[in-house]
PQR file of N, CA, C, O and H, with PARSE charges and radii, in Angstrom:
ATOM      1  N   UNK A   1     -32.846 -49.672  22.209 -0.4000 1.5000
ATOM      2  CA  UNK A   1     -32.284 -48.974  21.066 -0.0000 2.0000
ATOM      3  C   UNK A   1     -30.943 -49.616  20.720  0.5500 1.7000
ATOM      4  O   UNK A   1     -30.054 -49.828  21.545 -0.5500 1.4000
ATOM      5  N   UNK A   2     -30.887 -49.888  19.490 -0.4000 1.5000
ATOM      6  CA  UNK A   2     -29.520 -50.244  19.243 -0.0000 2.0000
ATOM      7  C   UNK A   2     -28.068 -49.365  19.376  0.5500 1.7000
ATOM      8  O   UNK A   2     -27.845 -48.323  18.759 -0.5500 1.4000
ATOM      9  H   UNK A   2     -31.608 -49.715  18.819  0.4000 1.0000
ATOM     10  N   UNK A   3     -27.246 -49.947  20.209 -0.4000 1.5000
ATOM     11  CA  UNK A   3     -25.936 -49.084  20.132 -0.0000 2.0000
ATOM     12  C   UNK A   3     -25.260 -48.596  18.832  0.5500 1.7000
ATOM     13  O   UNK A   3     -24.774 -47.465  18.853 -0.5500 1.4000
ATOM     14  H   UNK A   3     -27.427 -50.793  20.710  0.4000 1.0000
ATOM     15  N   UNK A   4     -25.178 -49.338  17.692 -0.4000 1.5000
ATOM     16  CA  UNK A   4     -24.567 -49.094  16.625 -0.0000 2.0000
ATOM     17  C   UNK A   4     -25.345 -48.030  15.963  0.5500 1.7000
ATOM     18  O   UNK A   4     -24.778 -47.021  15.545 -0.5500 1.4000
ATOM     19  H   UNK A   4     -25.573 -50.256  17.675  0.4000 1.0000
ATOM     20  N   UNK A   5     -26.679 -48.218  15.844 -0.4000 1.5000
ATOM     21  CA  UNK A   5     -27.158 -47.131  14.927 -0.0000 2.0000
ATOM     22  C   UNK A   5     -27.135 -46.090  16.210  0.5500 1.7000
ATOM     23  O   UNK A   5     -26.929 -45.049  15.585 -0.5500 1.4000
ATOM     24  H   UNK A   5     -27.139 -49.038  16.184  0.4000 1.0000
ATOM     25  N   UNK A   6     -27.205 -45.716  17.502 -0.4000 1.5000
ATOM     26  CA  UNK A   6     -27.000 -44.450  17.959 -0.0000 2.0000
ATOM     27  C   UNK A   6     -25.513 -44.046  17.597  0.5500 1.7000
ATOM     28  O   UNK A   6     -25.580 -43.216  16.691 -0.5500 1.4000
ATOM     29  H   UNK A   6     -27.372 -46.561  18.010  0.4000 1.0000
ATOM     30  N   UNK A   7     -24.233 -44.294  17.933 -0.4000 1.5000
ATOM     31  CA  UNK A   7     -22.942 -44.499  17.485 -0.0000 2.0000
ATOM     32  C   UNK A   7     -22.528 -44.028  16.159  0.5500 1.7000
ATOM     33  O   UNK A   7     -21.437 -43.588  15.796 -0.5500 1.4000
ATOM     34  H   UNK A   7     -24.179 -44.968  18.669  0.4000 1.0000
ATOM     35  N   UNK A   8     -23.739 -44.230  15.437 -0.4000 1.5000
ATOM     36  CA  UNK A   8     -23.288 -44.097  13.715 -0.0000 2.0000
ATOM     37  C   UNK A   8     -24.226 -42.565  13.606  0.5500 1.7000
ATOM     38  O   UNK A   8     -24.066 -41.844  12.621 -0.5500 1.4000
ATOM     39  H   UNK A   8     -24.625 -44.587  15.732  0.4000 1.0000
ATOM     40  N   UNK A   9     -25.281 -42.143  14.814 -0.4000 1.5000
ATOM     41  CA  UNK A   9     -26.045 -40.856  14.733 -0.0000 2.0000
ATOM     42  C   UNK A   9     -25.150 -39.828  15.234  0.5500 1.7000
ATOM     43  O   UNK A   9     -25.029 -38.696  14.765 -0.5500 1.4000
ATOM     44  H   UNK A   9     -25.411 -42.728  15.614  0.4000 1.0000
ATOM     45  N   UNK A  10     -24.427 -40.408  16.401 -0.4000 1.5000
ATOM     46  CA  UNK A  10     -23.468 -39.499  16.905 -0.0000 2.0000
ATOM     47  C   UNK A  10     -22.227 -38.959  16.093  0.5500 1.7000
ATOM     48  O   UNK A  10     -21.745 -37.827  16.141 -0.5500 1.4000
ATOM     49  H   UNK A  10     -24.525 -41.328  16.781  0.4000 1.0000
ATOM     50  N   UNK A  11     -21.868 -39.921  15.418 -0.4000 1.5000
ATOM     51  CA  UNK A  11     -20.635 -39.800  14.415 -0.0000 2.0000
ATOM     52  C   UNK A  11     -21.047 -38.787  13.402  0.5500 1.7000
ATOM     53  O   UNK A  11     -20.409 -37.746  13.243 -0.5500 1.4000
ATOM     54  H   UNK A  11     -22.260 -40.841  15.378  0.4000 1.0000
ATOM     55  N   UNK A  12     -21.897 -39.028  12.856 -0.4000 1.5000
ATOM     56  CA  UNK A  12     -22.846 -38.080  11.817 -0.0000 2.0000
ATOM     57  C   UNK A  12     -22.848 -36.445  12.452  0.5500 1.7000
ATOM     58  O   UNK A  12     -22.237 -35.502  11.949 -0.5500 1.4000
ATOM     59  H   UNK A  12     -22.416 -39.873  12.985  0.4000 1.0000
ATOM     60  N   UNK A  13     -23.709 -36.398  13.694 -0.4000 1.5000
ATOM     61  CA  UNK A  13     -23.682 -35.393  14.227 -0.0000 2.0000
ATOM     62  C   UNK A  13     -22.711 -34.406  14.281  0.5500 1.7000
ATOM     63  O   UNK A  13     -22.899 -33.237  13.943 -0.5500 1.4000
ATOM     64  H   UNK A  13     -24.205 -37.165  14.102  0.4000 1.0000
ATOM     65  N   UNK A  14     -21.286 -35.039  14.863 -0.4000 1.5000
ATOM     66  CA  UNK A  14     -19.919 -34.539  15.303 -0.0000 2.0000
ATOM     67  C   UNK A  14     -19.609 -34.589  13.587  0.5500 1.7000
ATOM     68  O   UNK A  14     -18.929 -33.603  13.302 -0.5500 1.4000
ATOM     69  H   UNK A  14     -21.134 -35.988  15.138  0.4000 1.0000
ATOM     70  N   UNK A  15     -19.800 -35.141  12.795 -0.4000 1.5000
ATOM     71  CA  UNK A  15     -18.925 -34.599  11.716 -0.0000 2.0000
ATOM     72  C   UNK A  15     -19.483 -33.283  10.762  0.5500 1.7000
ATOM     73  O   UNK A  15     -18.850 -32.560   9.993 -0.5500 1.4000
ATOM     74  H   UNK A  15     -20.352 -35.942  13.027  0.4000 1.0000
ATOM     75  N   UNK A  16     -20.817 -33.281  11.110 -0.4000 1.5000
ATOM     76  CA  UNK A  16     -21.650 -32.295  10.334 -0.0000 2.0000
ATOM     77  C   UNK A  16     -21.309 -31.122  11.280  0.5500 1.7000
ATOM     78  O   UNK A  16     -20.884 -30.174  10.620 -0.5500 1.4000
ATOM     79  H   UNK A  16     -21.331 -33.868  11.735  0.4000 1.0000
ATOM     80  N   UNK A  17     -21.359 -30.836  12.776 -0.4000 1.5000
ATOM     81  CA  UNK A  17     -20.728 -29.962  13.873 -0.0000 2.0000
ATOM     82  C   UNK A  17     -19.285 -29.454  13.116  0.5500 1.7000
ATOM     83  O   UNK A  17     -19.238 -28.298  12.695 -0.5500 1.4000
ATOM     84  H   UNK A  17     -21.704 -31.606  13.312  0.4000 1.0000
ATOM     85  N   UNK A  18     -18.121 -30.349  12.959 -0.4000 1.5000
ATOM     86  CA  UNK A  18     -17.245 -30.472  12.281 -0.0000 2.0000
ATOM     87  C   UNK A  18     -16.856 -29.481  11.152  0.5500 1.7000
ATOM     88  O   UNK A  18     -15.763 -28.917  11.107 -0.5500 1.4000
ATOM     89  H   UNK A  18     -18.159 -31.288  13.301  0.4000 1.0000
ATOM     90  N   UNK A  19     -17.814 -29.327  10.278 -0.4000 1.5000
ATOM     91  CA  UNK A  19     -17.865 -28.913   9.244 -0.0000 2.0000
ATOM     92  C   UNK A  19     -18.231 -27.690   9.224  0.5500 1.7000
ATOM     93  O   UNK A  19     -17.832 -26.875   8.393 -0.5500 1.4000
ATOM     94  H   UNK A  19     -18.702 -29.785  10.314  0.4000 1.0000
ATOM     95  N   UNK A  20     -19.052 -27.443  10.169 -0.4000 1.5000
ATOM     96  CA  UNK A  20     -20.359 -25.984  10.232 -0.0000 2.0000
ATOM     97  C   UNK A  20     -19.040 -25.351  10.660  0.5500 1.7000
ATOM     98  O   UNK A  20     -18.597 -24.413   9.998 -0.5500 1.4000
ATOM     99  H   UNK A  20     -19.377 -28.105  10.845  0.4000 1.0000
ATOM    100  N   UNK A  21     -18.338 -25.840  11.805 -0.4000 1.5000
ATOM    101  CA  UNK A  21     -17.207 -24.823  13.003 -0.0000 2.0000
ATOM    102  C   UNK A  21     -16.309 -24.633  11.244  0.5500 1.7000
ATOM    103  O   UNK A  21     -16.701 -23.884  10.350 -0.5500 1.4000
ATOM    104  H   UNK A  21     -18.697 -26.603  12.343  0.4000 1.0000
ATOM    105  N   UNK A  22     -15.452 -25.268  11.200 -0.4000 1.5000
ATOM    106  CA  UNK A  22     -14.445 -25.349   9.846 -0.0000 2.0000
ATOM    107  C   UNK A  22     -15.178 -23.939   8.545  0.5500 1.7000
ATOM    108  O   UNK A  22     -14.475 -23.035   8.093 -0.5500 1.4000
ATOM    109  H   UNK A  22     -15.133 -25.877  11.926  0.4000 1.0000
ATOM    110  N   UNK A  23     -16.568 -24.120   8.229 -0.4000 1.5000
ATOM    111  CA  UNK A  23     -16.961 -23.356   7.213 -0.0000 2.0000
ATOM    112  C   UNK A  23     -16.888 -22.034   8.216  0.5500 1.7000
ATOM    113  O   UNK A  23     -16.378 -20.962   7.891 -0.5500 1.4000
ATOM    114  H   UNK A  23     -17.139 -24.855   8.597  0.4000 1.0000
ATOM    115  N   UNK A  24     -17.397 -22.276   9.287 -0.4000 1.5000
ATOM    116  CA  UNK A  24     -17.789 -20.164  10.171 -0.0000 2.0000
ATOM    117  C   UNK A  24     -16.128 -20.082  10.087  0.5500 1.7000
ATOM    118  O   UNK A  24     -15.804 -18.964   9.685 -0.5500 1.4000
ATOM    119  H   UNK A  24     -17.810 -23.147   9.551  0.4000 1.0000
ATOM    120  N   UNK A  25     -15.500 -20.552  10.231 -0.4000 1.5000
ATOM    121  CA  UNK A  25     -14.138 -20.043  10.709 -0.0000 2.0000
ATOM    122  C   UNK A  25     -13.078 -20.061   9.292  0.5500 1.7000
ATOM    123  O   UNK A  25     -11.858 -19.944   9.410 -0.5500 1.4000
ATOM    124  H   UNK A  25     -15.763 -21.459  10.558  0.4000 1.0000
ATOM    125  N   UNK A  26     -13.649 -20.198   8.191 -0.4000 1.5000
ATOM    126  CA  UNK A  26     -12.705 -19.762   6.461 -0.0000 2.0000
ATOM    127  C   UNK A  26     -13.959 -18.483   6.397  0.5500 1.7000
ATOM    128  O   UNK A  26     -13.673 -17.433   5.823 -0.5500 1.4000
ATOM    129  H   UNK A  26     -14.640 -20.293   8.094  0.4000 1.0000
ATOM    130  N   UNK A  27     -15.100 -18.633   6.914 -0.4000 1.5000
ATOM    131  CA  UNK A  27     -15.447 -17.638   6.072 -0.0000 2.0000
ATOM    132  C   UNK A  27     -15.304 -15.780   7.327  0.5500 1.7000
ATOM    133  O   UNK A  27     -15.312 -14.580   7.053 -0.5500 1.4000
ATOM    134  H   UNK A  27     -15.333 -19.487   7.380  0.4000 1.0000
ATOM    135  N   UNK A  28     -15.213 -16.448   8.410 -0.4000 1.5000
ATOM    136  CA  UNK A  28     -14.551 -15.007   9.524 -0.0000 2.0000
ATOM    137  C   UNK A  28     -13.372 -14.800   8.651  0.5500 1.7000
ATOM    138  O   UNK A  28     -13.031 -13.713   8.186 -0.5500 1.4000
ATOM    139  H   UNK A  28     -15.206 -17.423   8.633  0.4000 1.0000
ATOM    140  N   UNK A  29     -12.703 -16.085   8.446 -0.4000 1.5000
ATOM    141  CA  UNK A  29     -11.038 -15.408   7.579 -0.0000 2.0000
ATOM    142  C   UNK A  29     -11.045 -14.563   6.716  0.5500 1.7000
ATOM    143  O   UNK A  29     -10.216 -13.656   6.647 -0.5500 1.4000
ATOM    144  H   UNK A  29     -12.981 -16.968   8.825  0.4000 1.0000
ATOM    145  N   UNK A  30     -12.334 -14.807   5.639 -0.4000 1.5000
ATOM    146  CA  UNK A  30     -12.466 -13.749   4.855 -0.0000 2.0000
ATOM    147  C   UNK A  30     -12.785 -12.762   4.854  0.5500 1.7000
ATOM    148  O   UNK A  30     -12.207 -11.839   4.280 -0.5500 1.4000
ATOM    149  H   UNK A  30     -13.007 -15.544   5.694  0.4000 1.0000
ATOM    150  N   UNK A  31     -14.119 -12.664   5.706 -0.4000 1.5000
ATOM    151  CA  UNK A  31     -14.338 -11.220   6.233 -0.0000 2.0000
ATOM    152  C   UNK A  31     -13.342 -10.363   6.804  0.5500 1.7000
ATOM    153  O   UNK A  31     -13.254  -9.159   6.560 -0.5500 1.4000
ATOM    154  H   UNK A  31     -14.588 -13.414   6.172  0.4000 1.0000
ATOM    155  N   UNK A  32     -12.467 -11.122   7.702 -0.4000 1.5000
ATOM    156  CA  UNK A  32     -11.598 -10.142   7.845 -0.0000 2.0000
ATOM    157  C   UNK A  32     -10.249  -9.379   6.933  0.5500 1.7000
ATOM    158  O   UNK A  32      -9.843  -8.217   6.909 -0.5500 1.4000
ATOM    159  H   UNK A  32     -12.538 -12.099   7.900  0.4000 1.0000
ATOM    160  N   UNK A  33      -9.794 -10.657   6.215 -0.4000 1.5000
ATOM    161  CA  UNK A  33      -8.904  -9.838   4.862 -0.0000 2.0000
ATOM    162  C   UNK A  33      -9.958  -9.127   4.249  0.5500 1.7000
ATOM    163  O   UNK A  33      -9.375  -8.095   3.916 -0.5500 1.4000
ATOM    164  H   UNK A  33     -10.124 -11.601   6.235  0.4000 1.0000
ATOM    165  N   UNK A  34     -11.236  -8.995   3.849 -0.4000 1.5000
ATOM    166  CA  UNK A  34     -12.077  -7.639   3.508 -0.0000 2.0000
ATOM    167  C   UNK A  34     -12.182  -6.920   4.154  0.5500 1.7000
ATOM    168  O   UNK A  34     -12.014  -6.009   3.343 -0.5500 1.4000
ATOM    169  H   UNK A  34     -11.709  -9.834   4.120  0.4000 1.0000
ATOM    170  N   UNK A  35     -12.300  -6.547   4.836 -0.4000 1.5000
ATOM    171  CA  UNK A  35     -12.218  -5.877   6.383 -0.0000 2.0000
ATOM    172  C   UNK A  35     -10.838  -5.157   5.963  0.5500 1.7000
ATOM    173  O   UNK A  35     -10.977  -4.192   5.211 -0.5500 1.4000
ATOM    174  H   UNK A  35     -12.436  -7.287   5.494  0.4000 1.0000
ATOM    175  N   UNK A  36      -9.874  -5.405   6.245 -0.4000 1.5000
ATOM    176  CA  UNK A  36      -8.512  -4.916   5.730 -0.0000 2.0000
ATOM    177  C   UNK A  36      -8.139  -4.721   5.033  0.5500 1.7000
ATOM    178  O   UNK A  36      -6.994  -4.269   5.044 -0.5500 1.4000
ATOM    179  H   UNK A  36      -9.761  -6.189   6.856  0.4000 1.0000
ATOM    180  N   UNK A  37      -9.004  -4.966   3.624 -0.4000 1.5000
ATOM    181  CA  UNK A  37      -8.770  -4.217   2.073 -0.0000 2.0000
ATOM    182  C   UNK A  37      -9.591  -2.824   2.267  0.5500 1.7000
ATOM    183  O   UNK A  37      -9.208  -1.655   2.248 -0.5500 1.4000
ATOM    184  H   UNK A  37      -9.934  -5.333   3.616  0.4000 1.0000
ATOM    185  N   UNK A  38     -10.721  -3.343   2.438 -0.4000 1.5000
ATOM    186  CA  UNK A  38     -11.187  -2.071   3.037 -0.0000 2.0000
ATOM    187  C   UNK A  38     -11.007  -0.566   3.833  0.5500 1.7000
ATOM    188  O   UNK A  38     -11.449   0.563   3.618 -0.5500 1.4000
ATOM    189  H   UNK A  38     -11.033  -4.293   2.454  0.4000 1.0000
ATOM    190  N   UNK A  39     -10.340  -1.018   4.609 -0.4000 1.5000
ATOM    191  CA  UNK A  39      -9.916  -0.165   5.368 -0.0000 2.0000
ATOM    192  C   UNK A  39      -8.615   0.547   4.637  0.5500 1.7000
ATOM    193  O   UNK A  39      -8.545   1.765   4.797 -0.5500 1.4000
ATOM    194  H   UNK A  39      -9.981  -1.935   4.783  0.4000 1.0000
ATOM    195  N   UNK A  40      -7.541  -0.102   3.826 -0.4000 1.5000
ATOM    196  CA  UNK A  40      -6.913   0.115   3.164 -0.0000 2.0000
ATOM    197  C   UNK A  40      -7.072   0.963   2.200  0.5500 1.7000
ATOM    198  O   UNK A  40      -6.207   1.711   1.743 -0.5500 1.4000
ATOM    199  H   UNK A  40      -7.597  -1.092   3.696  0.4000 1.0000
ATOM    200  N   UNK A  41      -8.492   0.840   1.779 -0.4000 1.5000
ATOM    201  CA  UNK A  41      -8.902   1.789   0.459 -0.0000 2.0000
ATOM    202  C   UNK A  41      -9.342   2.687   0.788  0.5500 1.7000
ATOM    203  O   UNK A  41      -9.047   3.680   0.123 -0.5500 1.4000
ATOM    204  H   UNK A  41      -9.194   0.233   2.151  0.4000 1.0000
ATOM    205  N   UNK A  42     -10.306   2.885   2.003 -0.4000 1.5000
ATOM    206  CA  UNK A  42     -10.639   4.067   2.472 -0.0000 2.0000
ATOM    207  C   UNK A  42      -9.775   5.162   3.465  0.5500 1.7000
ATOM    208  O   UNK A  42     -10.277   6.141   4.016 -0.5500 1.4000
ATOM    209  H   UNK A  42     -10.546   2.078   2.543  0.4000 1.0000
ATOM    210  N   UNK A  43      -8.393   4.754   3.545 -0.4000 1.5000
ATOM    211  CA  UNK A  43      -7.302   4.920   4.079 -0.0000 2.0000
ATOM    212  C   UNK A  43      -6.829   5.921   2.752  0.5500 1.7000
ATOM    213  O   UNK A  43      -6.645   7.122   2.949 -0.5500 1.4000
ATOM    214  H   UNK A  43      -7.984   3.959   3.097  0.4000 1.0000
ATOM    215  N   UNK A  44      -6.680   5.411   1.609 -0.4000 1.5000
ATOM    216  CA  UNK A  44      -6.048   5.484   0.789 -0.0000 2.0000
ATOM    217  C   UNK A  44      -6.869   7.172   0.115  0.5500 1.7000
ATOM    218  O   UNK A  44      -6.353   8.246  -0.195 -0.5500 1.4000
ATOM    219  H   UNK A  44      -6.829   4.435   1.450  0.4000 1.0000
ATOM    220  N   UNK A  45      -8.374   6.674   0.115 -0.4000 1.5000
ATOM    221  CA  UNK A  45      -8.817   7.734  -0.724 -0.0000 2.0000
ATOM    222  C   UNK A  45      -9.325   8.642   0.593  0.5500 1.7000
ATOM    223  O   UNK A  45     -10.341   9.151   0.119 -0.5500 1.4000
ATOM    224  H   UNK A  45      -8.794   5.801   0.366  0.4000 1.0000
ATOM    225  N   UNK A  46      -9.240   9.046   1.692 -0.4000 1.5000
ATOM    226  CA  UNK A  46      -8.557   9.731   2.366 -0.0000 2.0000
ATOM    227  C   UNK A  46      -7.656  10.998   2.414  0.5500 1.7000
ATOM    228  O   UNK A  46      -7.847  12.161   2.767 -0.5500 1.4000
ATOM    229  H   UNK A  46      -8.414   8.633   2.077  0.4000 1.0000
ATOM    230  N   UNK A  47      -6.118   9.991   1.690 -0.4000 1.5000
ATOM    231  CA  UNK A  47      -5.057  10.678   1.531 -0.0000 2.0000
ATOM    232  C   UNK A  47      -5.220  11.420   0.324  0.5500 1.7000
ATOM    233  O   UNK A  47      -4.800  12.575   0.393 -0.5500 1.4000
ATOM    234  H   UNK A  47      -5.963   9.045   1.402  0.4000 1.0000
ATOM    235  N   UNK A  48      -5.796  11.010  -0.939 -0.4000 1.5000
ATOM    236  CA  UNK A  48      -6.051  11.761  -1.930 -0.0000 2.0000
ATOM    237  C   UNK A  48      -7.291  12.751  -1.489  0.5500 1.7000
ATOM    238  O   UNK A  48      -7.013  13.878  -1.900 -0.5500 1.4000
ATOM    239  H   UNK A  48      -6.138  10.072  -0.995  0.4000 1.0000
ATOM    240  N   UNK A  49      -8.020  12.749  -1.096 -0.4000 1.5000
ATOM    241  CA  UNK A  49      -9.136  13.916  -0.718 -0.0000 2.0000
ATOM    242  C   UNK A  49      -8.477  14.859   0.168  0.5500 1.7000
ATOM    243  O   UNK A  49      -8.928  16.000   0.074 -0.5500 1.4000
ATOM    244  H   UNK A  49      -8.247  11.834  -0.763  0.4000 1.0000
ATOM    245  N   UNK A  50      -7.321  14.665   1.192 -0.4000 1.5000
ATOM    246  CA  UNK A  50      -6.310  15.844   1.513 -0.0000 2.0000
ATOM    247  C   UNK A  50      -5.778  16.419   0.391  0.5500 1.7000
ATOM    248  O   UNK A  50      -5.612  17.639   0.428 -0.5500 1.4000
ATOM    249  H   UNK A  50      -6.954  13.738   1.268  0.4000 1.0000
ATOM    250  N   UNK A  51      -5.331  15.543  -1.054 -0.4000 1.5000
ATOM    251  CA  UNK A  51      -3.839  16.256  -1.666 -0.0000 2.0000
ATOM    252  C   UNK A  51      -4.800  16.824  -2.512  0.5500 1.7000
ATOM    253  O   UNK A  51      -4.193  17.726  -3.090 -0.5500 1.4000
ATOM    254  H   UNK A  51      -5.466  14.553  -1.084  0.4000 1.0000
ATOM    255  N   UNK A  52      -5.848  16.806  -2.874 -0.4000 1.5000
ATOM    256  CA  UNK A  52      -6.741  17.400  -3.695 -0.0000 2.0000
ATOM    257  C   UNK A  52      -8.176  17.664  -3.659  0.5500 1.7000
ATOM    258  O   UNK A  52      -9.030  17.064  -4.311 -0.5500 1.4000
ATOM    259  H   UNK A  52      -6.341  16.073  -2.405  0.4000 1.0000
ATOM    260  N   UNK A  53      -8.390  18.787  -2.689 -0.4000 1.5000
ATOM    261  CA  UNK A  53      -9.737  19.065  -1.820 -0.0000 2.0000
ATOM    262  C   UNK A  53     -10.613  19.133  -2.518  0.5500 1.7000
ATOM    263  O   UNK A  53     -11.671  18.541  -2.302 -0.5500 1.4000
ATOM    264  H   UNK A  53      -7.696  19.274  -2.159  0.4000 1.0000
ATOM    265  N   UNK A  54     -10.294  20.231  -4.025 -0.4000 1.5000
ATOM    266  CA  UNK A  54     -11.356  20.444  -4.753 -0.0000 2.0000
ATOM    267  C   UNK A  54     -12.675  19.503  -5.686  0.5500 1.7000
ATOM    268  O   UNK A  54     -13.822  19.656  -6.106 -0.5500 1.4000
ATOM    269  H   UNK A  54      -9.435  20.712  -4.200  0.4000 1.0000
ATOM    270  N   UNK A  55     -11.390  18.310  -5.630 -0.4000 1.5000
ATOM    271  CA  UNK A  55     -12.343  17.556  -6.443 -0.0000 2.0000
ATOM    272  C   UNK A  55     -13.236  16.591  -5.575  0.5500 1.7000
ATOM    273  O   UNK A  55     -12.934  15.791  -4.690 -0.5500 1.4000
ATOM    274  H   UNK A  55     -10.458  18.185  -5.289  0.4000 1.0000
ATOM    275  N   UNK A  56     -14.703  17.021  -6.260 -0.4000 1.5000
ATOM    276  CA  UNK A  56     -15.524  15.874  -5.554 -0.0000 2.0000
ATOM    277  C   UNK A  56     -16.497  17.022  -4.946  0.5500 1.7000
ATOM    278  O   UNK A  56     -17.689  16.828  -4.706 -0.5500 1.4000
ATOM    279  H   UNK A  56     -14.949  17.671  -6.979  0.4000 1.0000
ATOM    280  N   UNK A  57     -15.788  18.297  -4.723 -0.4000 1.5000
ATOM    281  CA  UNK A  57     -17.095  19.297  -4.240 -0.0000 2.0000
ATOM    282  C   UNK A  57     -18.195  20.202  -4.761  0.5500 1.7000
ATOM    283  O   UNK A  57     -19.008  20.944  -4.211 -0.5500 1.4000
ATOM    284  H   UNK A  57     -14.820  18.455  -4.918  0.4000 1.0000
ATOM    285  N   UNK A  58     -17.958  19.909  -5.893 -0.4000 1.5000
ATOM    286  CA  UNK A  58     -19.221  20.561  -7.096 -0.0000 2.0000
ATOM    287  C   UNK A  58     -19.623  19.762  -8.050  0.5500 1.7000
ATOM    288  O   UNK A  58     -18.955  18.896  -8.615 -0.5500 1.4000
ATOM    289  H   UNK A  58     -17.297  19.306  -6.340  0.4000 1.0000
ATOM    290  N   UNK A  59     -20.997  20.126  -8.275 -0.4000 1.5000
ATOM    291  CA  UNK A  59     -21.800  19.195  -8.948 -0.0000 2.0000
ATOM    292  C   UNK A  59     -22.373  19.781 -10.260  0.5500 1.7000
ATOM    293  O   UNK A  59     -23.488  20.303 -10.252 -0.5500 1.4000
ATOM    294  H   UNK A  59     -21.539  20.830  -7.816  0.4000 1.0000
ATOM    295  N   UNK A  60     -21.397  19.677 -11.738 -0.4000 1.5000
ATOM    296  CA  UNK A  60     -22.171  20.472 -12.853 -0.0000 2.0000
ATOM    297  C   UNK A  60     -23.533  19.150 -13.476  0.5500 1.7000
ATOM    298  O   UNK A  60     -23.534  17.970 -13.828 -0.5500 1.4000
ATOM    299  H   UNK A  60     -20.492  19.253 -11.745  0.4000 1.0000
ATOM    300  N   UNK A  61     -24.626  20.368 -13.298 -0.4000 1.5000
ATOM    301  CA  UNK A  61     -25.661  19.635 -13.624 -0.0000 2.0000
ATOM    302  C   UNK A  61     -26.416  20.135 -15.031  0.5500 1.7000
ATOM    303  O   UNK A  61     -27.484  20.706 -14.810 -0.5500 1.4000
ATOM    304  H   UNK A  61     -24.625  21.326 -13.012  0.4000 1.0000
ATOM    305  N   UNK A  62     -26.142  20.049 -16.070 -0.4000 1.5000
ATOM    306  CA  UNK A  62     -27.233  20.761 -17.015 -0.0000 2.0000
ATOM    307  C   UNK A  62     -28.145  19.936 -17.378  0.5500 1.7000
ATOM    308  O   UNK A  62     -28.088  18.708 -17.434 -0.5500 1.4000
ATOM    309  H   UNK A  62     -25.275  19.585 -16.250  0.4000 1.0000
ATOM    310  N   UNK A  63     -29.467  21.029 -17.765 -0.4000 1.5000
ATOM    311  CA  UNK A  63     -30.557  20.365 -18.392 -0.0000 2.0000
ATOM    312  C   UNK A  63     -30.758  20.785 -19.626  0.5500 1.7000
ATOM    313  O   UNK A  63     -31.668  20.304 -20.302 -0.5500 1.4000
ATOM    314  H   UNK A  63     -29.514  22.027 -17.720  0.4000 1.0000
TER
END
């Protein structure tokens, strides 16, 4: 087997490896700032469902 073309398979390999690690690890980044907007908002509407119980608990339905 030739050394160069294994050499040039390996290089290939490690840079495509390279890339996969680099893409999982921007896109964990994002999940987690969503993750923390999230939590933020449901934090948030929370505090408004304490300051104002009533709304949100009846359902006018006409037909």
């Amino acid at each position: 087997m030739d050394v160069a073309l294994m050499s040039m398979a390996f290089s290939q390999a490690r840079v495509k490896q390279d890339v996969s690690i680099a893409l999982m690890k921007k896109t964990m980044d994002q999940v987690e700032t969503e993750g923390a907007a999230l939590q933020k908002l449901m934090e948030s509407t929370q505090v408004e469902q304490i300051a104002q119980p009533h709304l949100g608990s009846h359902i006018d339905v006409k037909l």
